[in-house]
Backbone as CSV, one residue per row, in Angstrom:
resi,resn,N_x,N_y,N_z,CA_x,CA_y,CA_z,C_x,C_y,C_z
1,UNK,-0.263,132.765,-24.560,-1.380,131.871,-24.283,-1.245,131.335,-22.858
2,UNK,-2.507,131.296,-21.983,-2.192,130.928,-21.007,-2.270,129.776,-20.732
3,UNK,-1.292,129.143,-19.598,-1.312,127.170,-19.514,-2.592,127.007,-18.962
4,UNK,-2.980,125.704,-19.552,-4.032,124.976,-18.950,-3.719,123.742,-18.788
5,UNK,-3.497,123.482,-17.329,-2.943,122.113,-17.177,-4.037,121.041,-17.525
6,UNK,-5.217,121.109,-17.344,-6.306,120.341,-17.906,-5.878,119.679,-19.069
7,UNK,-6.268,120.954,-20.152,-5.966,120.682,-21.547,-4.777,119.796,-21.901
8,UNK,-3.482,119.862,-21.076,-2.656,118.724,-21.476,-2.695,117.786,-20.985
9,UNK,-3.317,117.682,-19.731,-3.949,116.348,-19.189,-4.923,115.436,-20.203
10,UNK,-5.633,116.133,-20.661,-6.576,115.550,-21.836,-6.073,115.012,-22.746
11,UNK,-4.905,115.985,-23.608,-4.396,115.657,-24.698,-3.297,114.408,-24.302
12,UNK,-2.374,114.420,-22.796,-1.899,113.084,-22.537,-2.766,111.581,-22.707
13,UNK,-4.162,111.692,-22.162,-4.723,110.897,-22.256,-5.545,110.305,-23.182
14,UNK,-5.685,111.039,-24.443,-6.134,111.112,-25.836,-5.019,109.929,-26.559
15,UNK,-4.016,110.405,-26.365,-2.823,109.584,-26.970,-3.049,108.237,-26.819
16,UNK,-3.127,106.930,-27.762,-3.029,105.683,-27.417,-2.297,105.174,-26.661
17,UNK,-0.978,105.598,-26.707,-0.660,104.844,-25.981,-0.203,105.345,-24.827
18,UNK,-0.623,106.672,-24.010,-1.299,107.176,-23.075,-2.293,106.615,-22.486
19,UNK,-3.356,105.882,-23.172,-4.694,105.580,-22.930,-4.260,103.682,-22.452
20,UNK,-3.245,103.377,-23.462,-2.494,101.922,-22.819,-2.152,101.814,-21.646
21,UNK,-1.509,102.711,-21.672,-0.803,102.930,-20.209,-1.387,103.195,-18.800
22,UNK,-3.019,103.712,-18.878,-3.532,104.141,-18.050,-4.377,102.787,-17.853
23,UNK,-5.211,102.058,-18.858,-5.731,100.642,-18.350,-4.909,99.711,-18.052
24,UNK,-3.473,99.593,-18.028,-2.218,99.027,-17.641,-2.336,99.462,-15.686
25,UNK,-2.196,100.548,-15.643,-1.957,101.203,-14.265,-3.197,100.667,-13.292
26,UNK,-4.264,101.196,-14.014,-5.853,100.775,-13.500,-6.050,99.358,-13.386
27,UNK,-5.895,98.718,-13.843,-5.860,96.962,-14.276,-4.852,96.341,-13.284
28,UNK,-3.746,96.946,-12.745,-2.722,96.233,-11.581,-3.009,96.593,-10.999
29,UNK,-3.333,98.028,-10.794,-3.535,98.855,-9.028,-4.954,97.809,-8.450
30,UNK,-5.989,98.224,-10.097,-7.928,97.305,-8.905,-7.114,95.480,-8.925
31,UNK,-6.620,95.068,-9.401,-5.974,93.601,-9.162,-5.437,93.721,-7.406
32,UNK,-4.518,94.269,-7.171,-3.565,94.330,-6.322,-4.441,94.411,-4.862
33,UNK,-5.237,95.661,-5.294,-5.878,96.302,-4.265,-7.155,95.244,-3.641
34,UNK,-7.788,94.617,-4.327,-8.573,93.814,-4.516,-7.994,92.320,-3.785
35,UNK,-7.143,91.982,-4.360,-6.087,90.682,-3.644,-5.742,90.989,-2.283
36,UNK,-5.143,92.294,-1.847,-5.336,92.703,-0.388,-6.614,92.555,0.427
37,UNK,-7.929,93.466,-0.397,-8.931,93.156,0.187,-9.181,91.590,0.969
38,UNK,-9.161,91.122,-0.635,-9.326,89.310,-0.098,-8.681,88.687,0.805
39,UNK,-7.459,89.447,0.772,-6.499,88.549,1.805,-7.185,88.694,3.156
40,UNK,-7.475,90.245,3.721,-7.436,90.162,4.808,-8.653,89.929,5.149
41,UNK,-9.658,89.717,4.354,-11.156,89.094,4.890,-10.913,87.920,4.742
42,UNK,-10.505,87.261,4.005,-9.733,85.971,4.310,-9.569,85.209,5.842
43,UNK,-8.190,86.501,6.439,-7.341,86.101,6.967,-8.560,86.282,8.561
44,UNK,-9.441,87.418,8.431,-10.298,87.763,9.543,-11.601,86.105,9.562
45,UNK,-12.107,85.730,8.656,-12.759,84.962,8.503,-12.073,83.672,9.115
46,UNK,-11.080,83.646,8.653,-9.612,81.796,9.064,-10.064,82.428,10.679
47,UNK,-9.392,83.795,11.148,-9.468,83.890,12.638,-10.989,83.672,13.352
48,UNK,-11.956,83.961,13.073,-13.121,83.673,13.507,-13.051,82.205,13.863
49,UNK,-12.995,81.585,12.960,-13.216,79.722,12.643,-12.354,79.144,13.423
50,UNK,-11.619,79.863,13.326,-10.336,79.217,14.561,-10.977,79.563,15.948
51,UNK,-11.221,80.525,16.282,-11.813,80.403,17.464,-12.905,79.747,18.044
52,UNK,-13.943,79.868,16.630,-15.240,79.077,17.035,-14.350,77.219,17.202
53,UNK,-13.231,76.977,16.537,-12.685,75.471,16.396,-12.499,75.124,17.993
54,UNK,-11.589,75.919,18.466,-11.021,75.700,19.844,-12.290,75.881,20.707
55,UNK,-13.304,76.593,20.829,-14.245,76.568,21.335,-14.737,75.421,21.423
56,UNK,-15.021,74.680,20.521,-16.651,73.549,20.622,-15.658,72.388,20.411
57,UNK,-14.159,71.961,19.990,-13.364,70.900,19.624,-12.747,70.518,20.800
58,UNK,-12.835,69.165,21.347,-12.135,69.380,22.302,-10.302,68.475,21.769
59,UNK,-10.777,67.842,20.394,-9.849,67.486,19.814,-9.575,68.136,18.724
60,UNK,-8.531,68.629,17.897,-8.516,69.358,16.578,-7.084,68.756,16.008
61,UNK,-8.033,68.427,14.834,-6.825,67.487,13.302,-6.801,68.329,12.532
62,UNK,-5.488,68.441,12.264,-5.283,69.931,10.929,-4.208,69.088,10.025
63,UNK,-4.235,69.122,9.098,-3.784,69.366,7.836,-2.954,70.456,7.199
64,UNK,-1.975,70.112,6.559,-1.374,70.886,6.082,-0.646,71.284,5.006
65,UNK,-1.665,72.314,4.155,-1.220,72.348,2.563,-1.721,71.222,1.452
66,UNK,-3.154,70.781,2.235,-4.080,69.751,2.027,-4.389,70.600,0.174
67,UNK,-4.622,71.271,-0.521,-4.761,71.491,-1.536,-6.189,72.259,-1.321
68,UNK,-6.633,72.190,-2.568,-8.178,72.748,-2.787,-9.175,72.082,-2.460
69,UNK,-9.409,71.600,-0.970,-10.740,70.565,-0.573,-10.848,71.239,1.186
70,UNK,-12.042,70.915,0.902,-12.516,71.276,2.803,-11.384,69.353,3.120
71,UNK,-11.288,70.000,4.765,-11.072,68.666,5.484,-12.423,67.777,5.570
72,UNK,-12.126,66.053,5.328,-12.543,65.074,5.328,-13.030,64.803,7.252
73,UNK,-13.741,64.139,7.530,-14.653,63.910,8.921,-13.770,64.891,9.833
74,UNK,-12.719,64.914,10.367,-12.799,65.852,11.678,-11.729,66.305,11.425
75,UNK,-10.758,66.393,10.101,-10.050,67.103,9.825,-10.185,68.710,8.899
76,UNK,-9.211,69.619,9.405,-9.295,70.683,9.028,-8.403,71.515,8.440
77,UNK,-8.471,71.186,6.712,-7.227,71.468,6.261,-6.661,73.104,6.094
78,UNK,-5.376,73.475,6.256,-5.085,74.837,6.086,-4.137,74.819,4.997
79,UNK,-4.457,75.885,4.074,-4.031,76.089,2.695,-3.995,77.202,2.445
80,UNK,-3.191,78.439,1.099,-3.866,79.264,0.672,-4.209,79.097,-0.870
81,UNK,-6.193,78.895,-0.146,-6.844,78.568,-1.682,-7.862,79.150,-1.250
82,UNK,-8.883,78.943,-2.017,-10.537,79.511,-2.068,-11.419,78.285,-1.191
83,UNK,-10.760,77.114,-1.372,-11.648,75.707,-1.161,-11.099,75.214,0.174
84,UNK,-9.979,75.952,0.623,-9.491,75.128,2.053,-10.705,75.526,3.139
85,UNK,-10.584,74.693,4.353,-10.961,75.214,5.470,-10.387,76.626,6.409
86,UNK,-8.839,76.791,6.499,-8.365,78.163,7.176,-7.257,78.464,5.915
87,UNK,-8.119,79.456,5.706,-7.020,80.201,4.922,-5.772,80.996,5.556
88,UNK,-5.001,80.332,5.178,-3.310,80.939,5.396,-1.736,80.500,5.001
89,UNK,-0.910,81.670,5.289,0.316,80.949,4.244,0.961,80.283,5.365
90,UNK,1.490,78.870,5.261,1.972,78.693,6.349,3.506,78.574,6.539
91,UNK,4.294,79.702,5.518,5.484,79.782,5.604,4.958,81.005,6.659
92,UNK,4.120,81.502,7.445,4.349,82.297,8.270,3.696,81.866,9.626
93,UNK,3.525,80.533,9.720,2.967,80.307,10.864,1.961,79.102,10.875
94,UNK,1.633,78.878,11.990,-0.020,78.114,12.007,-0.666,78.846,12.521
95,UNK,-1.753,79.172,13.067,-2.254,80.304,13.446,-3.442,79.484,14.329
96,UNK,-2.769,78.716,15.086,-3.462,78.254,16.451,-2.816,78.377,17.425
97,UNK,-3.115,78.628,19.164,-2.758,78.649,20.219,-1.485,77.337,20.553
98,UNK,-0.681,77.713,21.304,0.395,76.597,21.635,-0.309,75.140,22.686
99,UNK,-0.092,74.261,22.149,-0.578,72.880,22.535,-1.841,72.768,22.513
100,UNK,-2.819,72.858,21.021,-4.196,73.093,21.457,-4.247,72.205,19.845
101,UNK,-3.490,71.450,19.335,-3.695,70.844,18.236,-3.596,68.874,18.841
102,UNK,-4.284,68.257,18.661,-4.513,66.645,18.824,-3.479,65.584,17.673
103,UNK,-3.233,66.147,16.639,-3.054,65.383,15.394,-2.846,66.558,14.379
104,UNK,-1.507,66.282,13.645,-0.981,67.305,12.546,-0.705,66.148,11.277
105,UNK,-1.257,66.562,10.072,-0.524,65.600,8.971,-0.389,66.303,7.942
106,UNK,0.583,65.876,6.955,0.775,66.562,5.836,1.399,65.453,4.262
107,UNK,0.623,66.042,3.902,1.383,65.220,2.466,1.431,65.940,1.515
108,UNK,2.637,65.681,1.088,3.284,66.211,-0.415,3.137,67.498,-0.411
109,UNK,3.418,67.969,1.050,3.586,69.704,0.728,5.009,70.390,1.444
110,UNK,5.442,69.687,2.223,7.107,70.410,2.417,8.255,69.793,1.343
111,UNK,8.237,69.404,0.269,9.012,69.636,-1.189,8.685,70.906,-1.235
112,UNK,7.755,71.497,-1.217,7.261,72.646,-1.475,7.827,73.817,-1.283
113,UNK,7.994,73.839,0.206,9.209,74.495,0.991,10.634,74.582,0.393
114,UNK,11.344,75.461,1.044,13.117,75.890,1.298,13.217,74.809,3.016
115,UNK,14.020,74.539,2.610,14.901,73.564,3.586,14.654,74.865,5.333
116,UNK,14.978,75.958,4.688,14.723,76.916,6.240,13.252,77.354,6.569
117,UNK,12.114,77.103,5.637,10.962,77.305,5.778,9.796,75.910,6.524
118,UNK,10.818,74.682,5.649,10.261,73.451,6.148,10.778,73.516,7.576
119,UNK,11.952,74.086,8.058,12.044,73.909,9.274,11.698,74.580,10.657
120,UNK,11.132,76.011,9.547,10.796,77.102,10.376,8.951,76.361,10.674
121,UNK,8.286,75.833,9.831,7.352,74.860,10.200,7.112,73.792,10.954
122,UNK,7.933,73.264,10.764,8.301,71.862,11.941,8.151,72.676,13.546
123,UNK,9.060,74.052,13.859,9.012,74.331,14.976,7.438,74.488,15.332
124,UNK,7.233,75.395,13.851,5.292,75.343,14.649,4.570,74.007,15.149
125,UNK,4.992,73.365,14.072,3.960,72.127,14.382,4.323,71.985,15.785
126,UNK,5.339,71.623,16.199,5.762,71.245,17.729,5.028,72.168,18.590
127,UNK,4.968,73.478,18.569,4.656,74.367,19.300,3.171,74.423,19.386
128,UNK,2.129,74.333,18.410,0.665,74.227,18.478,0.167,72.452,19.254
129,UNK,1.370,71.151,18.660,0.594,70.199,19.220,0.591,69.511,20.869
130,UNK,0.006,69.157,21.009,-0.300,69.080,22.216,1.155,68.063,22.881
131,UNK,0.606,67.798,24.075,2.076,66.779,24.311,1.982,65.502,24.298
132,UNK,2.614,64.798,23.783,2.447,63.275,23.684,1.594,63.419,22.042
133,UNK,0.947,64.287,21.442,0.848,63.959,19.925,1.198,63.881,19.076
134,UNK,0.508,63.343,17.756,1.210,62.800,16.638,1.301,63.680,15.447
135,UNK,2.535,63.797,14.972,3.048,64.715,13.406,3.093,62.947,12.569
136,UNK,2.553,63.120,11.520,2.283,62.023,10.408,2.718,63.314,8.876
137,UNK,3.316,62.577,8.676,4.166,63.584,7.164,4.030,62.491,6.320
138,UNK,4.317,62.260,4.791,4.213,62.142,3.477,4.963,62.948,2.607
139,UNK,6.193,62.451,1.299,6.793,63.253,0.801,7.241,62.607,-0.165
140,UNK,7.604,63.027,-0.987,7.765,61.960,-2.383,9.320,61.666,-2.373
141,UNK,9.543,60.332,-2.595,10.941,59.804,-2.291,12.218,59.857,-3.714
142,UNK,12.762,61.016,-3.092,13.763,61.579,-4.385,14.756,60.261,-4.430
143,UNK,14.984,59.616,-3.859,15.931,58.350,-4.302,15.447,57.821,-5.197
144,UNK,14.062,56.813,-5.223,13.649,56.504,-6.531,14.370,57.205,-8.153
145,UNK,13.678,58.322,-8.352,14.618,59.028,-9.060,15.885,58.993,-9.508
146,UNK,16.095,59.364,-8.357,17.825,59.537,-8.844,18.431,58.062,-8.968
147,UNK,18.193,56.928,-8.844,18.420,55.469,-9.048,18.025,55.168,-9.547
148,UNK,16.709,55.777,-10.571,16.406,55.489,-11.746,17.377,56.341,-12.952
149,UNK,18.272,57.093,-12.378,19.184,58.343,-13.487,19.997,57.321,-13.330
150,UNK,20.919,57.125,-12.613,22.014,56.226,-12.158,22.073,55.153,-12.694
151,UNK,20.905,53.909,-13.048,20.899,52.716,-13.224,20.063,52.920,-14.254
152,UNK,19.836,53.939,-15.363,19.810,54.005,-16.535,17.811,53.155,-16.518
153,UNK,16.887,53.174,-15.491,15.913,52.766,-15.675,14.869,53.181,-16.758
154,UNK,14.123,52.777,-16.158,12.526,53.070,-17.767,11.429,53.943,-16.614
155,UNK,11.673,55.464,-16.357,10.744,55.943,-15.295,9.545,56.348,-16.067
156,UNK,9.092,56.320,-16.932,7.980,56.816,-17.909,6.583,57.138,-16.922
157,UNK,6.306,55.586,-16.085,5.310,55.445,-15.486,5.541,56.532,-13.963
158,UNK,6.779,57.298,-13.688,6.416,57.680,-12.691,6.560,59.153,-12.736
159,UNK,6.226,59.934,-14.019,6.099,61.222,-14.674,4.748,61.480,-14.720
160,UNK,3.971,62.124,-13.556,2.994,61.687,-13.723,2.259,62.975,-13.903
161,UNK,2.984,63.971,-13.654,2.670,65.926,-14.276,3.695,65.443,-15.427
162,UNK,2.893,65.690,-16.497,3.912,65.632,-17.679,4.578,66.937,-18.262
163,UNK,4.095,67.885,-17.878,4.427,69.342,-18.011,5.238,69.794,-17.349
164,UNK,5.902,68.837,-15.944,7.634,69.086,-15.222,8.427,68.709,-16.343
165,UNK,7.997,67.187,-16.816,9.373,66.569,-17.226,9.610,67.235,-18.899
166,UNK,10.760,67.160,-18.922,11.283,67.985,-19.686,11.866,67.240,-21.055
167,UNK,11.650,65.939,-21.439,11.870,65.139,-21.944,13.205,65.427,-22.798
168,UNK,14.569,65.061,-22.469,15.684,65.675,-23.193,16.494,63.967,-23.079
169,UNK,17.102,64.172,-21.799,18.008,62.227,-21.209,17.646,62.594,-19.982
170,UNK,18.300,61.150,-19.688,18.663,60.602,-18.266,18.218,61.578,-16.972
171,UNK,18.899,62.757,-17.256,19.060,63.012,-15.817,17.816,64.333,-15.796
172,UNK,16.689,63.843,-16.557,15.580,64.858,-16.151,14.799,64.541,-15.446
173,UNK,14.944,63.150,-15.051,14.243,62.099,-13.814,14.571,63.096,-12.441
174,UNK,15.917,63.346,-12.141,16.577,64.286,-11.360,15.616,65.591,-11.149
175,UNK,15.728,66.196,-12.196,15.285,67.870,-12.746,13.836,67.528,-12.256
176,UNK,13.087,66.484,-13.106,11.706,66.538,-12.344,11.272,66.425,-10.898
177,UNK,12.341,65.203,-10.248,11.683,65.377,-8.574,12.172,66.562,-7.979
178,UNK,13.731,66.807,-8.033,14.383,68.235,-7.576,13.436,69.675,-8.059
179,UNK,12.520,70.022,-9.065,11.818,71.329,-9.645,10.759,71.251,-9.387
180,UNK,9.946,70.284,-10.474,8.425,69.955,-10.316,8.502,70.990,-11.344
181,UNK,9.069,71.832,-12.289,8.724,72.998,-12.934,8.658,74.290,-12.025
182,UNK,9.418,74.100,-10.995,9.482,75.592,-9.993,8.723,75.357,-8.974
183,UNK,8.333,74.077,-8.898,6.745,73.403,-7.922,7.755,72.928,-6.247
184,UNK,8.839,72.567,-6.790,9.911,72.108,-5.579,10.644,72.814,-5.478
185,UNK,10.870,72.675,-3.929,12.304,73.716,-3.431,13.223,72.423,-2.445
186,UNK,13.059,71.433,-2.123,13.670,70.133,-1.210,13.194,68.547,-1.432
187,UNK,14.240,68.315,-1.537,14.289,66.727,-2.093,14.458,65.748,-0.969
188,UNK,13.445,64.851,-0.448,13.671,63.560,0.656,14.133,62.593,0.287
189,UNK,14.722,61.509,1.263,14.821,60.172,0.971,14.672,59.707,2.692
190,UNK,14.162,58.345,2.900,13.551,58.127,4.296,14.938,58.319,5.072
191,UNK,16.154,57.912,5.045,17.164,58.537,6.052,17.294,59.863,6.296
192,UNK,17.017,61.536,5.201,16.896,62.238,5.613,15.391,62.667,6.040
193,UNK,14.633,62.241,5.863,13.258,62.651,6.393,13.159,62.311,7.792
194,UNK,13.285,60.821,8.129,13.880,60.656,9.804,14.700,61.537,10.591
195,UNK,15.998,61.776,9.809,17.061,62.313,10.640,16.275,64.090,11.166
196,UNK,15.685,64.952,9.866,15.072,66.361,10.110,14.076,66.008,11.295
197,UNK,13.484,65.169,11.338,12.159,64.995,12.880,12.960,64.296,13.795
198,UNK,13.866,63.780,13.836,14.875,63.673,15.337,15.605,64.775,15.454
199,UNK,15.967,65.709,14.561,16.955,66.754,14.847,15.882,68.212,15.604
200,UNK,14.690,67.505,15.229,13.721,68.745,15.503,13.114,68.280,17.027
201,UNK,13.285,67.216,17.402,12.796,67.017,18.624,11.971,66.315,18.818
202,UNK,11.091,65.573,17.856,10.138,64.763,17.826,10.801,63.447,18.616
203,UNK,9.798,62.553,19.142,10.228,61.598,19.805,9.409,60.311,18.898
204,UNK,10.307,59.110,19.221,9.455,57.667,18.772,9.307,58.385,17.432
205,UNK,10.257,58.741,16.579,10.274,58.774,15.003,10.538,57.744,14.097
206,UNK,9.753,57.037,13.433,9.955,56.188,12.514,9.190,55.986,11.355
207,UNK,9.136,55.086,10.656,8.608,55.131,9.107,7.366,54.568,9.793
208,UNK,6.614,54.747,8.782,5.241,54.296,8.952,4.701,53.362,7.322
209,UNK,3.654,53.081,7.555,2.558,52.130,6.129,1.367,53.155,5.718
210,UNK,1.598,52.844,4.455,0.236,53.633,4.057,-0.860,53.776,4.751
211,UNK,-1.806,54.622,5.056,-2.766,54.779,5.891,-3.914,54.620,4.764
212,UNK,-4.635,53.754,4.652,-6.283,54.390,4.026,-6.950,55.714,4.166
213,UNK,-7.213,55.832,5.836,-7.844,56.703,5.760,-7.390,57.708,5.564
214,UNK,-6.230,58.431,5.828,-5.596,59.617,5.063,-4.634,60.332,4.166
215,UNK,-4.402,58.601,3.660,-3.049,58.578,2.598,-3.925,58.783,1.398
216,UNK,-3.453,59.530,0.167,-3.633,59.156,-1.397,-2.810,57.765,-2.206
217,UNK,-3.806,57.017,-2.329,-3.572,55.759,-2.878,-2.707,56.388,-4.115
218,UNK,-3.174,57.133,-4.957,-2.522,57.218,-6.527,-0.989,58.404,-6.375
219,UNK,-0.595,58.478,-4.931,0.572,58.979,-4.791,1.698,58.357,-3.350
220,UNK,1.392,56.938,-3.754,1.847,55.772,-3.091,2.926,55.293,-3.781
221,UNK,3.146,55.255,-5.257,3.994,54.564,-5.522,5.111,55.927,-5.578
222,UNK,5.272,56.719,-4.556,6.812,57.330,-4.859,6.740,57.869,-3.307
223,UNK,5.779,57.284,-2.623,6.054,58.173,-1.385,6.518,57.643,-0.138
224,UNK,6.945,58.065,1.059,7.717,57.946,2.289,6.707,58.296,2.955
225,UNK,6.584,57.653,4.425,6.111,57.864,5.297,6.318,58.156,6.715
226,UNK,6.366,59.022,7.791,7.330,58.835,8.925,6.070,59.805,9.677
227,UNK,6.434,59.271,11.175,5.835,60.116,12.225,6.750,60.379,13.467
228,UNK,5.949,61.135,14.251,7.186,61.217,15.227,5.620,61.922,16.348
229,UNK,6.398,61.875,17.912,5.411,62.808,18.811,6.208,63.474,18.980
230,UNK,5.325,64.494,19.422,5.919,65.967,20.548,6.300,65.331,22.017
């Protein structure tokens, strides 16, 4: 009988779980392929906007790792989401020209980071802002915490993703600011948050007060504040 590679092609794909296997393959490859697409119209679209920014701005406020919202009056947050203003990851960069940024701020997004990524960022920030401007940071203060493990406190009220904490003892107060559930990679307290922006070069570094206009009131009671210039 002669082979027909067809015919066992058919009969492979007849098989259930042949036929599993193939909407398995089809189902990751159009996912994958598709997520590339997006990325890089994405990433071509962020570059357009950036240029039209530097064009017509003669000041530019960026944000960083602002979440799922356009920037508020003349800020322009960069994220990777659907809802930011420039889409991008910014463990690989900022993706503006050197000294062409007015004002950089960020809250509650370098926990986020590896200790070598938060710092591989810091260099950007320095490098995009202009001279004599201001880095304004926000970060949730892991001492609280851990002096609430230590001194045996009542932290109930400051679990405020209830799906980190892990409710077992004591020291998941710890586990929650240190993880977040895989959400954290670096833990602050205001002596090391100062010391990383003097070691990075920032000048006139010190703590700062809640801001209205660009602080979150309902993530005040655990947070640090510090700025520093270029």
């Amino acid at each position: 009988m002669k082979y027909n590679p067809f015919e066992k092609f058919q009969s492979f794909c007849s098989s259930p779980l042949s036929k599993h296997r193939l909407r398995r393959f089809i189902f990751h490859f159009y996912k994958k392929y598709v997520s590339y697409i997006f990325y890089f119209y994405r990433k071509y679209q962020s570059k357009k906007m950036i240029n039209k920014i530097i064009k017509e701005k003669n000041e530019i406020f960026i944000e960083l790792g602002g979440g799922e919202k356009r920037g508020a009056k003349n800020w322009i947050n960069l994220d990777k989401n659907n809802e930011c203003d420039i889409y991008c990851d910014l463990r690989q960069g900022i993706p503006f020209p050197d000294s062409s940024i007015s004002m950089i701020y960020s809250s509650h997004f370098f926990e986020h980071l590896s200790y070598d990524e938060g710092q591989s960022l810091l260099d950007e920030c320095k490098r995009v802002l202009k001279l004599g401007a201001q880095f304004s940071i926000c970060v949730p203060n892991a001492r609280i915490y851990i002096e609430g493990y230590l001194k045996n406190r009542n932290m109930n009220n400051y679990y405020r993703w209830d799906e980190s904490f892990n409710k077992t003892t004591g020291i998941d107060s710890v586990n929650y600011i240190a993880y977040m559930d895989g959400e954290h990679k670096y833990m602050f307290d205001e002596e090391n948050l100062l010391h990383i922006l003097r070691e990075k070069g920032f000048k006139n570094v010190s703590l700062r007060k809640f801001d209205k206009d660009i602080d979150k009131i309902d993530r005040d009671f655990e947070s640090i504040y510090a700025k520093g210039t270029k």
